[in-house]
C-alpha positions as CSV (number, residue, x, y, z in Angstrom):
1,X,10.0,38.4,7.9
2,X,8.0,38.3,11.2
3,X,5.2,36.8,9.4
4,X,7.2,34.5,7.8
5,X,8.6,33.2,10.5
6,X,5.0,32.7,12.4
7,X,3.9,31.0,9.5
8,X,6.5,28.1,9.6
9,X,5.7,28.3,13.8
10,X,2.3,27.4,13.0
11,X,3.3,24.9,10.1
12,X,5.6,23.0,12.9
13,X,3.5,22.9,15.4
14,X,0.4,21.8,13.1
15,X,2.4,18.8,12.2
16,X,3.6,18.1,15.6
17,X,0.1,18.1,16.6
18,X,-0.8,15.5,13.6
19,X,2.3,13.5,14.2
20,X,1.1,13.1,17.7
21,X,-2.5,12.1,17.0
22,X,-1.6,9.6,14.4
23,X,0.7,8.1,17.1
24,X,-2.1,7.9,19.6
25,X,-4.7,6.3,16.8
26,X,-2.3,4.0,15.8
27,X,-1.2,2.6,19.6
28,X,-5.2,2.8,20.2
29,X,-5.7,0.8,17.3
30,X,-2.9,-1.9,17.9
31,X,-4.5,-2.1,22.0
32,X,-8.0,-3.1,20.2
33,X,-6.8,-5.6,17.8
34,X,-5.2,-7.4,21.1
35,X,-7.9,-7.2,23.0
36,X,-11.2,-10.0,23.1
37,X,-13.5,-10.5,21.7
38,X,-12.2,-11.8,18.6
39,X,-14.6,-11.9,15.8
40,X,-13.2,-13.3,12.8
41,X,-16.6,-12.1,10.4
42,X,-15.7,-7.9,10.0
43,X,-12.2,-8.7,9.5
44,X,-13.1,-11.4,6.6
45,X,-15.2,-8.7,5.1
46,X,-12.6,-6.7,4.5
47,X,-10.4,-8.9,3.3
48,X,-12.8,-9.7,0.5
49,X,-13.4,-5.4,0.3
50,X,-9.5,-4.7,0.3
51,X,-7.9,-7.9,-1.3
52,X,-10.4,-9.8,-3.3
53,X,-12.3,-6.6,-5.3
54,X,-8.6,-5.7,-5.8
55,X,-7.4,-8.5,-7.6
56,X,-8.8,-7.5,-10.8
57,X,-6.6,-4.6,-11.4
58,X,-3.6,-6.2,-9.6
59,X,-4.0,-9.2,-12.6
60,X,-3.7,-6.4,-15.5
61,X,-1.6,-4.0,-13.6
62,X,1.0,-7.2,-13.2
63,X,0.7,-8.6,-16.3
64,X,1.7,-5.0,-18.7
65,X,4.2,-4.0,-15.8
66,X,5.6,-7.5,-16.8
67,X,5.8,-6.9,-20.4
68,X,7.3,-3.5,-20.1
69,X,10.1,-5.1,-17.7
70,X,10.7,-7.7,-20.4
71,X,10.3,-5.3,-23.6
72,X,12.8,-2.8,-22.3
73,X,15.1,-5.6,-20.2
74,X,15.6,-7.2,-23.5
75,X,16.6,-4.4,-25.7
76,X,18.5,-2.9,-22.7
77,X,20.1,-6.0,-22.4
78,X,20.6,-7.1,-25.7
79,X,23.3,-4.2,-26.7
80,X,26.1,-6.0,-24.2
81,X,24.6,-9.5,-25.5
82,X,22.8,-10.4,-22.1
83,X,19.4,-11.5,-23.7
84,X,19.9,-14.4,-21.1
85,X,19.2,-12.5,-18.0
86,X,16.2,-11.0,-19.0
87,X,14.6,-13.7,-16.7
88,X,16.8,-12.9,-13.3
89,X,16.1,-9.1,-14.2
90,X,12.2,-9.2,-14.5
91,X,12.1,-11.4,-11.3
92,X,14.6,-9.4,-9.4
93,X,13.0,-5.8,-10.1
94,X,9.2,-7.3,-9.5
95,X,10.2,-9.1,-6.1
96,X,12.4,-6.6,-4.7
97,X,10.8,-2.9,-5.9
98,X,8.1,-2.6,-8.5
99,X,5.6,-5.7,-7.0
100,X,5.2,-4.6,-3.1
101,X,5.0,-0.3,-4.3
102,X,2.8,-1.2,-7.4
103,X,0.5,-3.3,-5.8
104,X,0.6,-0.5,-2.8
105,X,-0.4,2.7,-4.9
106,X,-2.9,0.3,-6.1
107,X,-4.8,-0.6,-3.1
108,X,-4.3,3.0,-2.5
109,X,-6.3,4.2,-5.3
110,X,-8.6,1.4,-5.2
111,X,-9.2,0.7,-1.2
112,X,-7.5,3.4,0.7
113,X,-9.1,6.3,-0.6
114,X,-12.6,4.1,0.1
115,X,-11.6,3.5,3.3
116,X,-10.8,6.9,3.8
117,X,-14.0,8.4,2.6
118,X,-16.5,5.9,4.7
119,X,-14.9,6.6,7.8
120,X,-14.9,10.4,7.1
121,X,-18.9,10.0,6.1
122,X,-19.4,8.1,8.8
123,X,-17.3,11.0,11.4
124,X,-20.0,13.6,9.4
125,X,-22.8,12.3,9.8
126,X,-21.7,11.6,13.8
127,X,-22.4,7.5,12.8
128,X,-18.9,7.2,15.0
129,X,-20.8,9.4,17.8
130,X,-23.3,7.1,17.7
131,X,-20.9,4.2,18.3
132,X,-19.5,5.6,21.1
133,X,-22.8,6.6,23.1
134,X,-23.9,2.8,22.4
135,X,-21.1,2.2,24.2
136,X,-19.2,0.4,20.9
137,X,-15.8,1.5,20.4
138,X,-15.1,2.5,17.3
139,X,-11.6,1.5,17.0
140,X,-12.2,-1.9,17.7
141,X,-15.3,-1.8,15.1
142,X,-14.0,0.1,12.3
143,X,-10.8,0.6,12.1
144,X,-8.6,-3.2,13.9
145,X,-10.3,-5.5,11.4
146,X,-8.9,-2.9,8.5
147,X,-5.9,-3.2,9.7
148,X,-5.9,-6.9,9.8
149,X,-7.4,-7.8,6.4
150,X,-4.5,-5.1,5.1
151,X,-1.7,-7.4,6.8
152,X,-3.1,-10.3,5.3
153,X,-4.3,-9.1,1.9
154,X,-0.9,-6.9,0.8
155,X,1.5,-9.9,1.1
156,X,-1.4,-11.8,-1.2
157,X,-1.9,-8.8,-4.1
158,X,1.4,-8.4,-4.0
159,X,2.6,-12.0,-5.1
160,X,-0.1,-12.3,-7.3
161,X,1.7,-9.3,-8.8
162,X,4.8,-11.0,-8.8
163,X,4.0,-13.8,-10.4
164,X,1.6,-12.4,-12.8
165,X,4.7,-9.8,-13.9
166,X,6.9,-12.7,-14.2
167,X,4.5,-14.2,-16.3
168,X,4.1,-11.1,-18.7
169,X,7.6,-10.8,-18.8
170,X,7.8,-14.5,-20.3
171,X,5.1,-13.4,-22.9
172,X,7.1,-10.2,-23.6
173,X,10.5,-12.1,-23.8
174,X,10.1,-15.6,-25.1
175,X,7.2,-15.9,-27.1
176,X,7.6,-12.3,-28.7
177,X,10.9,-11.3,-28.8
178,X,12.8,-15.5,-28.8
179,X,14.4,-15.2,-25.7
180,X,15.3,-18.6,-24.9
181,X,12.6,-20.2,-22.5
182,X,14.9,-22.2,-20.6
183,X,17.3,-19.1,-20.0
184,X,14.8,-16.9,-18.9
185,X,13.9,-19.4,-16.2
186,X,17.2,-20.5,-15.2
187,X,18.2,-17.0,-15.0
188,X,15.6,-16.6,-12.2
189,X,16.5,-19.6,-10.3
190,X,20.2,-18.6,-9.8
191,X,19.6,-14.8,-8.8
192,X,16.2,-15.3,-6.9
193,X,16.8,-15.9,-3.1
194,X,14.3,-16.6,-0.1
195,X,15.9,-13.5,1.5
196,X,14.5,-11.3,-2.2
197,X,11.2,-13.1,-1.0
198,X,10.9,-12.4,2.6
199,X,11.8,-8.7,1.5
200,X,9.0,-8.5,-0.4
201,X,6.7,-10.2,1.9
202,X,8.1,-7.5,5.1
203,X,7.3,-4.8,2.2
204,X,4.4,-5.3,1.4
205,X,3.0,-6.0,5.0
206,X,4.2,-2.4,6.2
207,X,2.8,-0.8,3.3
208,X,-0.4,-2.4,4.0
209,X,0.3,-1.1,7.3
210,X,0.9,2.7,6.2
211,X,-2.6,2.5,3.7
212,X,-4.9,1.5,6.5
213,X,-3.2,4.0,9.1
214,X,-2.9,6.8,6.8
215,X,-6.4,6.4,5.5
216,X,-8.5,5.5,8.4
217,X,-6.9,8.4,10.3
218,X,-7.7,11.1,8.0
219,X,-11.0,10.0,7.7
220,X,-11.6,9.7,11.5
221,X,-9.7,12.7,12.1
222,X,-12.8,14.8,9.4
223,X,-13.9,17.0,12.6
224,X,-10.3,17.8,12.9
225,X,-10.0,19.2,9.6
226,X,-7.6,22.3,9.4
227,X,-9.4,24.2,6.6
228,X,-13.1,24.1,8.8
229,X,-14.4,22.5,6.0
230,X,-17.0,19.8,6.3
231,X,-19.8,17.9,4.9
232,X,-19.1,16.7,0.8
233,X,-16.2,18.8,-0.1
234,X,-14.6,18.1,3.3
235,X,-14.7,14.6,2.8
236,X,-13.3,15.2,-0.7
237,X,-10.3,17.0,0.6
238,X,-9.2,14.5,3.4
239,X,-9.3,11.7,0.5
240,X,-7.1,13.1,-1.7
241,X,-5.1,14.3,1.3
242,X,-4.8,10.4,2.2
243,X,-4.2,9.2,-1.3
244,X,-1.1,11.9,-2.1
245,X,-0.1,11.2,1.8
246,X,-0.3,7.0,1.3
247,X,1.6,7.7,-1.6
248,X,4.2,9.9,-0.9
249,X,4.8,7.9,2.2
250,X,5.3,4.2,0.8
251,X,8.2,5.3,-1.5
252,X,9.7,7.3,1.0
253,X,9.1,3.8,3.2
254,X,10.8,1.8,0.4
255,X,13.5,3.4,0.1
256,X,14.1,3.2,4.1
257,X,13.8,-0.5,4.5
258,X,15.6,-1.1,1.2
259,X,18.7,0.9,2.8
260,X,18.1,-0.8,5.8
261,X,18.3,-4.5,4.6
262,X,21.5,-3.3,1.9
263,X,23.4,-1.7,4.3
């Protein structure tokens, strides 16, 4: 029972510890994005790393999570003889839920766990030492202009998403199932609100928050490592760590601000 008891000590007070540096990185991190010089170049770069090389699989995963909306929505739908609202339902569930986590666990899998792994080469192979003896800070290097092209790039992927979802919906609907074109839209216009919007657009900026944090502090964080394990399966570890961490973290996010705004 003792060792029981010394075991969830040490579990408590390891993620006080980490709760505490992930505080401190992310305040360090905010006090570098404020402060000159601003140089518009690395945070352009990775808008084009994060949000343009991501577009690609946000266009596909849109598009089919879109047709599933509007294959199921319609046959859901169609047993109380509400084929009409397919339209307002696709729209509805994209914009307020499945567009901002979707497009999240995608930049996740796709840019986080990059983002995640450079940084923790980079710790390895003391690249961030030698930052910091050049007299460079690393924060304002590495990690402020990833958390600025996140900020910007999120709300972007994830209305892309929207509207391609809305669009595979349509396909799924009206051209293969005969819902009527002119209901699906109309049903959209009279349920969609700029509040459903600016949700979505809050959503996705604090999940593109939550990636960079989550990712760029494991990596940075590599000499830190619990287990004492470096080098390539250390860097291996802290990834997946980030990803199932990212994950985890923007549903349990969603639901938060979702319960905040309905109640």
């Amino acid at each position: 029972m003792r060792g029981v008891i010394e075991k969830l000590g040490e579990e408590f007070l390891y993620l006080l510890e980490s709760s505490g540096r992930m505080g401190i990185f992310f305040a360090t991190t905010l006090v570098n994005i404020l402060k000159p010089p601003y140089t518009p170049y690395p945070v352009i770069r990775q808008i084009y790393f994060i949000g343009a090389r991501s577009v690609i699989v946000i266009l596909v995963t849109g598009l089919f999570t879109g047709m599933v909306l509007g294959l199921q929505g319609y046959h859901n739908l169609k047993k109380f003889g509400s084929e009409e609202l397919l339209g307002s339902a696709v729209a509805l569930s994209l914009i307020q839920e499945l567009g901002p986590v979707l497009t999240a666990l995608m930049v996740i899998g796709r840019a986080g766990s990059a983002i995640c792994a450079e940084i923790g080469i980079m710790r390895h192979s003391e690249q961030i030492d030698a930052l910091e003896c050049m007299a460079i800070d690393p924060y304002k290097f590495l990690i402020a202009p990833k958390f600025i092209a996140a900020l910007i790039s999120l709300p972007a992927l994830t209305f892309i998403f929207n509207i391609l979802g809305i669009a595979g919906g349509y396909i799924a609907g009206v051209v293969f199932l005969g819902v009527a074109k002119g209901a699906y839209f109309q049903g959209m216009y009279d349920s969609v609100e700029w509040t459903d919007i600016r949700l979505c657009a809050i959503k996705s900026m604090i999940f593109g928050i939550l990636i960079v944090w989550i990712a760029a502090f494991k990596g940075y964080s590599l000499h830190l490592n619990r287990g004492g394990v470096f080098g390539a399966e250390g860097v291996s570890r802290i990834t997946t760590d980030a990803v199932v961490l990212a994950s985890v973290t923007i549903l349990v996010w969603d639901y938060l601000i979702g319960s905040l705004v309905l109640s």
